[in-house]
N, C-alpha and C positions, 0 to 999 in steps of 0.2 A: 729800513725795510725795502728800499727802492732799489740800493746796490744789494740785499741778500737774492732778490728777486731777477736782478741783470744776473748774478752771479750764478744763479742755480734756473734758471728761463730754463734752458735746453732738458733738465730732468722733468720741471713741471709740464713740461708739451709732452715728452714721452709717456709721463704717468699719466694725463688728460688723454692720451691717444688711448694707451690700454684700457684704461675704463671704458669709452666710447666704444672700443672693439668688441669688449664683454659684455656692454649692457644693448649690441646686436645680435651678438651670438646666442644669450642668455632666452631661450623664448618666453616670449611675454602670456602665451593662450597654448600651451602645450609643455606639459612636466610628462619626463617616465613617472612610471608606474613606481617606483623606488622613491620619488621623491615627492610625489603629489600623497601625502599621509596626511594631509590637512585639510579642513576644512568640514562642512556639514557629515554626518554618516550616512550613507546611500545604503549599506542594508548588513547581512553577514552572511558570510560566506563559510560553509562548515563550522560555523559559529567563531569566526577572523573577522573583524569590523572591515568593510570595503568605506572609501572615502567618495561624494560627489567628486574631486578632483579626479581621483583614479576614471572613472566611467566617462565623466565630461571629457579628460581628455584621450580615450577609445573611442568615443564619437568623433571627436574632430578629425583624429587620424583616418577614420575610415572617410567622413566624410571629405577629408582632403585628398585623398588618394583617389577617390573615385569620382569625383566632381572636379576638380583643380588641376589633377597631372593628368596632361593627354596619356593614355594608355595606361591608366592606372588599374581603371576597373579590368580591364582585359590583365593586365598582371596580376590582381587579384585572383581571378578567378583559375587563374591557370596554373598558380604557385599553390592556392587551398586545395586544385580540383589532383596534383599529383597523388598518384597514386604510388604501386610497385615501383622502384628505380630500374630503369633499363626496358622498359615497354614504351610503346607511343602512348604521348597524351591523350590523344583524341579517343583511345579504348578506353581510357576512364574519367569519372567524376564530370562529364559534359552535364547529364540528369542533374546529379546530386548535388553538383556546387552550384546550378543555375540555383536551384530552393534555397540552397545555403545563402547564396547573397541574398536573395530577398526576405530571407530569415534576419538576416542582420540590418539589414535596412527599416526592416519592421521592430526588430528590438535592438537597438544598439547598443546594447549592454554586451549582447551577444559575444559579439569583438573580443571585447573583455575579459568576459568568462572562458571563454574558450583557449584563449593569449595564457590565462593564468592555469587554467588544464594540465596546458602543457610542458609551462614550467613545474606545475607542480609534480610534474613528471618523470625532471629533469632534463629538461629537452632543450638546450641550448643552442642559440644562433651567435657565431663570433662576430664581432664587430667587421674583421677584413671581410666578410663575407656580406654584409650590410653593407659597408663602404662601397665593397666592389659592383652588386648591386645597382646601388642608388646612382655611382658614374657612370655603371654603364646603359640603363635603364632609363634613367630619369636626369641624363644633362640638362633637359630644360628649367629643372624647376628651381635653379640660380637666378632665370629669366621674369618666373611668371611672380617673386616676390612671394617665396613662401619659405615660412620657418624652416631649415635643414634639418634642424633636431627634431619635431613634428615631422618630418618625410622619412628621416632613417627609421624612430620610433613606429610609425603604419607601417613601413616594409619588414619589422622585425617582427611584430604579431603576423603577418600573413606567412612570413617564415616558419612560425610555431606550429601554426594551426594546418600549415602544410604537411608541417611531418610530424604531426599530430595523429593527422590523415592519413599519411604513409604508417606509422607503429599499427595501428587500427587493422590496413588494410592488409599489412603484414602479417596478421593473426588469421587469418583467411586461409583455410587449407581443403584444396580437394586431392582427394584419391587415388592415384590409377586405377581402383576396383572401379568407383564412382562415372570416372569417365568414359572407362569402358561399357559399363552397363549402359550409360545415358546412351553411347554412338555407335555403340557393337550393329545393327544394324543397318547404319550409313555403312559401316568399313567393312563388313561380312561380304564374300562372294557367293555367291546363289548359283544353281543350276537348279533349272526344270529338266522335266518329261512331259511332252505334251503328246494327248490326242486330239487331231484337228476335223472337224465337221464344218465343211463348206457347202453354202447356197447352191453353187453347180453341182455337184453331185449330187442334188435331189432334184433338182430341175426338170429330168427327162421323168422322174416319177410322180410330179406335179401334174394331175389332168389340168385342161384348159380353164379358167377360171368362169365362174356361168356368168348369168347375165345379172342376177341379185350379186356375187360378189364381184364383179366392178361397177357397181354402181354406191355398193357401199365403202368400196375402196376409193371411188372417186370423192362421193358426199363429204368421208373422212378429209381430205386432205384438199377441197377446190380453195380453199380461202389462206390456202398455207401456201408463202411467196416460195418459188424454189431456191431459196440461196446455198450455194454448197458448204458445208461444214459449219448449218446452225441443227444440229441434231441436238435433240432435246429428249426425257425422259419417254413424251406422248410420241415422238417422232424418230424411233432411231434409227432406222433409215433412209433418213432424211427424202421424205418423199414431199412432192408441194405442186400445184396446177393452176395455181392463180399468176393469171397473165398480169405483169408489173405497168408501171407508169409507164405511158409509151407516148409520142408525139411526133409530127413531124414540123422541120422548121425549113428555113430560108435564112443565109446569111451571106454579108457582104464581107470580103477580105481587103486590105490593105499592104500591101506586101510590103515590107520593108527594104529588100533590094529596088524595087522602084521608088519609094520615098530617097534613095541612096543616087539611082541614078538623075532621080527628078534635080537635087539638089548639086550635082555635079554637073548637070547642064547647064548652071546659070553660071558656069566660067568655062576659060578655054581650059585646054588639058596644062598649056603653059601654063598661065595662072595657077592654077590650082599645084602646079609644081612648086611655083614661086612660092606660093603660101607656105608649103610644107618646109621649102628649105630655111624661109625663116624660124620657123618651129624650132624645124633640128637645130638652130644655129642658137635659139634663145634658151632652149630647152635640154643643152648637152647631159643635165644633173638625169635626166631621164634614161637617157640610153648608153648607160657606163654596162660594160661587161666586166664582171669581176673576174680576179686575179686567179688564175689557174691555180690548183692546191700547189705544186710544187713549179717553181719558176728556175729559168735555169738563165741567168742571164749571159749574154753573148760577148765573152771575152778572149783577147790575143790567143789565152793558153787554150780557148773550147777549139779555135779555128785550125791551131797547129801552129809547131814556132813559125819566127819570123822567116821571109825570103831570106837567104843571104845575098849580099850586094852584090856578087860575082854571077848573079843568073844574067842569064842572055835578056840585051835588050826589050826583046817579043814579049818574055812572057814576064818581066817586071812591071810593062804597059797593061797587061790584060789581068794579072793576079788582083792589085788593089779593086780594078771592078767588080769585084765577086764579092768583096766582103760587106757592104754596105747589105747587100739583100739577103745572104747569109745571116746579117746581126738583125733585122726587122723581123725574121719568123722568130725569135724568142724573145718576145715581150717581158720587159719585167714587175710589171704591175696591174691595177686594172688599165681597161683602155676603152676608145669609147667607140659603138658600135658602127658601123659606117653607114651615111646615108640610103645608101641602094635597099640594104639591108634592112634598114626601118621606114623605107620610103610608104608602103603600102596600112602600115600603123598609124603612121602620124596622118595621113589621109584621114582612115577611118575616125581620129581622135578630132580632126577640123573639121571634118563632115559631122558630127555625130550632133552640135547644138543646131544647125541648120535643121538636119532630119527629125529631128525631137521635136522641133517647133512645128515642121512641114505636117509631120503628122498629127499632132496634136491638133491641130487646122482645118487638116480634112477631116480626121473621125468628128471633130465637132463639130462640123457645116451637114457632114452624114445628117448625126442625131437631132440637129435640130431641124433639120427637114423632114425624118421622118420620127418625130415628134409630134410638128404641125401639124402634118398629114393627119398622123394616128389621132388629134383630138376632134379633128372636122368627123374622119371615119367614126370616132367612136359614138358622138353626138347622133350620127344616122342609126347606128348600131349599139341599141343600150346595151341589150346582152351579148355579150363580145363573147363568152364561154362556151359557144355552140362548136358540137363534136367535131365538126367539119367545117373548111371554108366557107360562104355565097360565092354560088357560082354568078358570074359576072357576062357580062357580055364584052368580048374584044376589041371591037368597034372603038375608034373614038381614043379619047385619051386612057392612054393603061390604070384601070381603077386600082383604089390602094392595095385591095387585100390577093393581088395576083405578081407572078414573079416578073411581069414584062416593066414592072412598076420599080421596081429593084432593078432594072436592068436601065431600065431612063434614070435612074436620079445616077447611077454610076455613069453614066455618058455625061451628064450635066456635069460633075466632078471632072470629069477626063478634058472638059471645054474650058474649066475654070481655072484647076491645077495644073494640066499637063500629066494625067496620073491615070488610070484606068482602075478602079477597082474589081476585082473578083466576083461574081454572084453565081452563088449556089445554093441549091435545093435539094433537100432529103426527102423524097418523097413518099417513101417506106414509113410503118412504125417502126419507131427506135424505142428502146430502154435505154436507160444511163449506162449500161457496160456498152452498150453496140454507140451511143457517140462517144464515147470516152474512146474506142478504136477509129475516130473519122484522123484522117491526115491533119494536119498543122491546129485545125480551132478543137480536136479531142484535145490536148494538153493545155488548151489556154483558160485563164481565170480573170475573172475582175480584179478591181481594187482593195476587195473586203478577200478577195483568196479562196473565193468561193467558184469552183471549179463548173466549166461552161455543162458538164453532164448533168450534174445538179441542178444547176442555173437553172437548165430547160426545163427538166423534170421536174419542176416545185410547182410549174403550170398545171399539172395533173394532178397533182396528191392532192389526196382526200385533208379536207380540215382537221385536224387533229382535236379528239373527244372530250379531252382535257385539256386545259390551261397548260401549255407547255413552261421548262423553265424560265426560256428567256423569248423576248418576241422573236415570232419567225420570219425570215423576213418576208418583204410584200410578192405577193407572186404576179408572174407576166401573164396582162390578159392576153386573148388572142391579138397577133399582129401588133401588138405593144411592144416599141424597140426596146432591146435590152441596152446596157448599161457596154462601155467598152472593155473589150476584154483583149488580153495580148497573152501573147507567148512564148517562149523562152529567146527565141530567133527575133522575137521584137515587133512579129506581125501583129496587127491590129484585127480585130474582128467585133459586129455588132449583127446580132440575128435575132430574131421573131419566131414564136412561137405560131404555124398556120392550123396546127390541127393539134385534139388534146383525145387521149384515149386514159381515161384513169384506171387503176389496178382493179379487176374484177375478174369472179371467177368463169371460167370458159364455158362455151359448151359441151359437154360430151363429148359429141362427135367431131370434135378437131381435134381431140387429145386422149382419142379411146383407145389407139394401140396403144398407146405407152402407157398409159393404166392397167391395160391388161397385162403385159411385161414387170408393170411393176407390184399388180397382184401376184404375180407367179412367184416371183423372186421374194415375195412374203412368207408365201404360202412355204416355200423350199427353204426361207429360213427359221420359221417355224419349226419343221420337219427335223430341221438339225439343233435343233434345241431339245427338243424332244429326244433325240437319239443321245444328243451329251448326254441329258438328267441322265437317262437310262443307265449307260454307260458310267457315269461317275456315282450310280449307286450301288452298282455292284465295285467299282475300286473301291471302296470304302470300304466292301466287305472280305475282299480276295488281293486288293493291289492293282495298282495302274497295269502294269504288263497281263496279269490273268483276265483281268478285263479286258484289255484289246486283243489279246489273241482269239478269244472266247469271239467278239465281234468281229473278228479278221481286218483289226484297221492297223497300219503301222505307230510305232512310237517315236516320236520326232523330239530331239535332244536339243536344247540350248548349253551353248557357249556359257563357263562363270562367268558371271556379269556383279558388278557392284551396284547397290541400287541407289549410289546417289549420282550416278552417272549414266544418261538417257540415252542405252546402247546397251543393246543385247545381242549376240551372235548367236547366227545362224534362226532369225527373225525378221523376217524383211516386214516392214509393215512402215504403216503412216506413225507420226508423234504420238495421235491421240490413244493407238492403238497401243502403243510402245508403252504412253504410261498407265493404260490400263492394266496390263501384265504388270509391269511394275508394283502395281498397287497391290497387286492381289498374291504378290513372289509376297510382299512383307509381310501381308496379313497368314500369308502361312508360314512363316520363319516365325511369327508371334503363337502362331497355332503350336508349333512340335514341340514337343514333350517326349520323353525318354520314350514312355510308353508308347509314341506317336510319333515317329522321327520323321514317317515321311504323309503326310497330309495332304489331300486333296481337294480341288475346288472347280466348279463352272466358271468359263472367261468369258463372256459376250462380247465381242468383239463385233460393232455391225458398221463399223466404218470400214471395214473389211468383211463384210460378208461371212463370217465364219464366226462356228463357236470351238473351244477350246474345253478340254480336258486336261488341267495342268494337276502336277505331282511335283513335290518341294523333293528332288532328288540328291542336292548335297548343300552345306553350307559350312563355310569356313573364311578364315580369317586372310583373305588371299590375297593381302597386301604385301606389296614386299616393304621390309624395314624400313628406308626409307621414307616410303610413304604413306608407311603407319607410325611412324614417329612426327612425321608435321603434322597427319591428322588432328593425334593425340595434342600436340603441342598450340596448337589450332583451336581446336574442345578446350583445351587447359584452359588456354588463353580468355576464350569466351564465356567458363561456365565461373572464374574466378571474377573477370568481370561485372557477370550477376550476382553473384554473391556479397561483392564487395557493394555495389549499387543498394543491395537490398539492406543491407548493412546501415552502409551510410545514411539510404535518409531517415533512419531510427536514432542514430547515435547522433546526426547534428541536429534537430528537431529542437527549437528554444525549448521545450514544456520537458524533454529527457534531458539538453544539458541543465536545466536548472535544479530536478530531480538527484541526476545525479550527485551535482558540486553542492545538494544543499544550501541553494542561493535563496533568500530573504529579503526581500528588499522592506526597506524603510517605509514605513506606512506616511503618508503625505501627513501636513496639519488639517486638511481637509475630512482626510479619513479618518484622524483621530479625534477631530472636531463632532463628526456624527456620530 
């Protein structure tokens, strides 16, 4: 036995090896679907007995591909979510295949069902295409120790149920009638005829408004903010007289060119040279200039042939000197920029942590002094809210709530840093648009990004009636420093609010001319409203042109314009006005009728002062072929998209695929226990 065993060793190692190879390749918790015919009965299928093996292992595969291989689930969902071949992904199945996975995650039979759908369909994935796949997709999962035949098997059902999904979404057919009917009036070109009634032309026929109507024009509108372009139903005009949040403040600047010179007087100019040319020297990876697109490098044959040896002494002495600075103007790669050139950079880059900190130093000695101050003042001063300053007496030391006081603690600064700060005072009411125009602190905001117009103006507003969404923030009392603020150039600023004027309606008599102007211009647009109705009810009865001749106004034509494009010619007007016309060209392209080809309508236009007499004067298809074949293709694109969308989440829904395939599941021993 011992020599048959020397004598045949080398066959028994090689069959001991192949077993060993087979019973790793073999999986242990993973059979196709062809071979797992064993085991308990899981339920029937069109009345075909399904096996727990089969299901058990359509779980595993899903679950291994979408928990075990990185990107699996992302593969998943993008191999099921194809739709059409030759369209982008991202138009379809994004919706439909999110539900679908969580469809099968919630029934993981699902996988299953759906895998066998397809074959029973005849829908075939080849192996080379499975292979190709899993190497190119899933190299790692050699790595993370998982079954191969379990990974090709999940990639072959998500294969199935892809173009499962593709025959489906294939059956999908829209129109040309269809789509043209849905976008005919996107793509249609429009022409009016308009008659126009303008505010000025009744103006001179407007008598002076009495003294009952501006008063009820005023009552109307005191509480309404003027903001330009919030016109509203009750307001088309956009009228409004209530004076806004106004304040006046005081604030200190910190300039950042002197934090710059502050910090470059604490060396010589030498120094400060030395510094930088260490920089340049440590820091060359910085200042490379890259390589001209096309380089021409500087060779024998660029400069012209060689001397010949028989030239005259003279000029075989002077020729080689030329060519050395002839060859350094063409560079053949990058190169790196020269000192001189980056000298003024690299300053500002070694100044730049000094000034950071310089400042950061002084605005904080600022705010903590007048901090200090503000809590001694406020103790004297419960109610800090009052309209206006206390007047002070000058005498003596400068009291807190005056600008002389602002003006010593910057001299204190200037003794301590070598630094002067800035003090300035508005002394005027402002609103947030008139400081948001001040020089340098209108653009600056704090740390929250909350802009200094604002900032100030939160001092004034009214408490808000209701609980707002989120807290507001705390508002500045009077003389209460604010928080630091900077701005784009890097200056620093902190300001106090000295006076608060909140939003309230005027009186009268500071805002009666323009009330009365803006009664008139009611009154005259009124007037002309009155004259369109007129006028557009007799076009209704005789035609736009018989109507305006009749009233001797001209008729004024627009340009075809397409209405999903925000441009009309031969209409000068604002956006809002542009797509009110708009609105109203569709609604009478939906109005004509054989019998009614050309339709008419009132335009109110009051962002333009005018109203409009329009007439739907032609419509047609005024695209040119080209760019009614992408619209079309466009439409296609999008209305098969929905289609397909509305489609799909019926056809994969667990409760329709198991409807359809007459799937049965096996009633538990539990359930057949009760």
């Amino acid at each position: 036995m011992y020599r048959y065993f020397e004598r045949n060793g080398k066959k028994f190692l090689v069959f001991f090896g192949v077993f060993l190879m087979v019973a790793f390749i073999v999986p242990t918790g993973f059979k196709s679907c062809a071979l797992s015919t064993n085991g308990r009965a899981a339920g029937k299928l069109a009345g075909q007995t399904v096996y727990e093996g089969q299901l058990s292992n359509a779980k595993s595969e899903w679950e291994l591909l979408t928990t075990r291989l990185p990107h699996g689930r992302d593969f998943a969902y993008m191999e099921m979510g194809l739709a059409l071949a030759g369209f982008p992904q991202q138009q379809f199945g994004a919706q439909t295949m999110q539900g679908l996975e969580g469809q099968i995650d919630k029934h993981p039979d699902l996988f299953f069902l759906l895998s066998h759908e397809a074959e029973q369909q005849g829908i075939i994935v080849s192996d080379d295409t499975i292979n190709t796949i899993v190497a190119n997709d899933f190299p790692e999962s050699k790595q993370v120790g998982v079954n191969p035949i379990a990974v090709q098997e999940a990639v072959r059902r998500v294969m199935l149920i892809g173009a499962l999904r593709d025959r489906m979404a294939s059956s999908v057919k829209v129109s040309e009638a269809a789509i043209l009917h849905t976008n005919a009036p996107e793509w249609q070109s429009v022409r009016l005829n308009m008659v126009e009634f303008t505010t000025s032309e009744f103006e001179k026929a407007v008598p002076a408004p009495t003294t009952q109507q501006v008063q009820a024009q005023f009552d109307q509108y005191k509480n309404v903010l003027p903001v330009p372009g919030s016109r509203s139903a009750g307001n088309p005009l956009d009228f409004g007289y209530e004076v806004p949040d106004r304040v006046q403040v005081q604030y200190l600047t910190v300039p950042r060119q002197q934090i710059l010179d502050t910090v470059r007087a604490t060396k010589s100019a030498y120094d400060w040279d030395v510094d930088a040319r260490m920089y340049y020297q440590e820091h060359q990876e910085e200042f490379i200039r890259p390589a001209p697109p096309e380089t021409q490098p500087a060779t024998r044959e660029a400069l012209g042939p060689p001397m010949p040896t028989t030239q005259p002494s003279t000029q075989a002495a002077t020729q080689p000197a030329t060519l050395p600075a002839v060859a350094s103007t063409q560079p053949a790669g990058p190169t790196t920029r020269p000192f001189a050139e980056v000298r003024k950079e690299i300053l500002d880059k070694i100044l730049a942590p000094a000034a950071d900190k310089l400042s950061d130093t002084i605005t904080a000695a600022i705010r903590t002094r007048l901090t200090d101050d503000y809590k001694t003042y406020a103790a004297d001063h419960p109610t800090t809210r009052s309209a206006s300053p206390e007047t002070r007496p000058t005498t003596g030391p400068a009291p807190y709530d005056s600008l002389a006081y602002l003006e010593s603690v910057a001299a204190d600064i200037q003794k301590q840093y070598k630094l002067l700060p800035e003090v300035h005072q508005i002394a005027q009411w402002s609103d947030s648009s008139s400081l948001a125009k001040l020089p340098g602190i209108g653009a600056a905001h704090n740390a929250d990004e909350v802009a200094f117009a604002e900032y100030a103006t939160q001092a004034a507003a009214a408490e808000p009636t209701t609980a707002p969404a989120q807290p507001p923030a705390p508002k500045l009392q009077l003389f209460q420093p604010s928080d630091v603020l900077f701005d784009s150039a890097r200056n620093d600023y902190l300001f106090r609010v000295t006076a608060i004027s909140p939003a309230h309606a005027p009186d009268l008599k500071e805002t009666v001319a323009r009330v009365q102007e803006d009664a008139k211009v009611k009154a005259a647009y009124d007037m002309a409203t009155t004259h369109a109705r007129e006028l557009l009810d007799e076009a209704k009865k005789n035609g736009l042109a018989a109507a305006a001749i009749a009233d001797h106004k001209p008729i004024v034509s627009t340009g075809e314009f397409r209405m999903s494009r925000p441009f009309i010619p031969n209409f000068i007007a604002g956006q809002a006005a542009t797509q009110t016309l708009m609105g109203k060209a569709r609604a009478l392209v939906e109005e004509a009728t054989p019998e009614n080809p050309h339709p008419v309508a009132m335009v109110e236009l009051p962002s333009e002062k005018k109203v409009l007499v329009a007439e739907l004067a032609d419509v047609s298809l005024g695209a040119s072929d080209s760019e009614l074949f992408a619209d079309k293709l466009h439409a296609w694109l999008e209305d098969t998209n929905g289609q397909v969308e509305m489609l799909s989440r019926d056809w994969f829904k667990y409760d329709a695929v198991v409807a359809r395939l007459k799937w049965q599941p096996a009633k538990s021993e539990s359930d057949s226990g009760s």
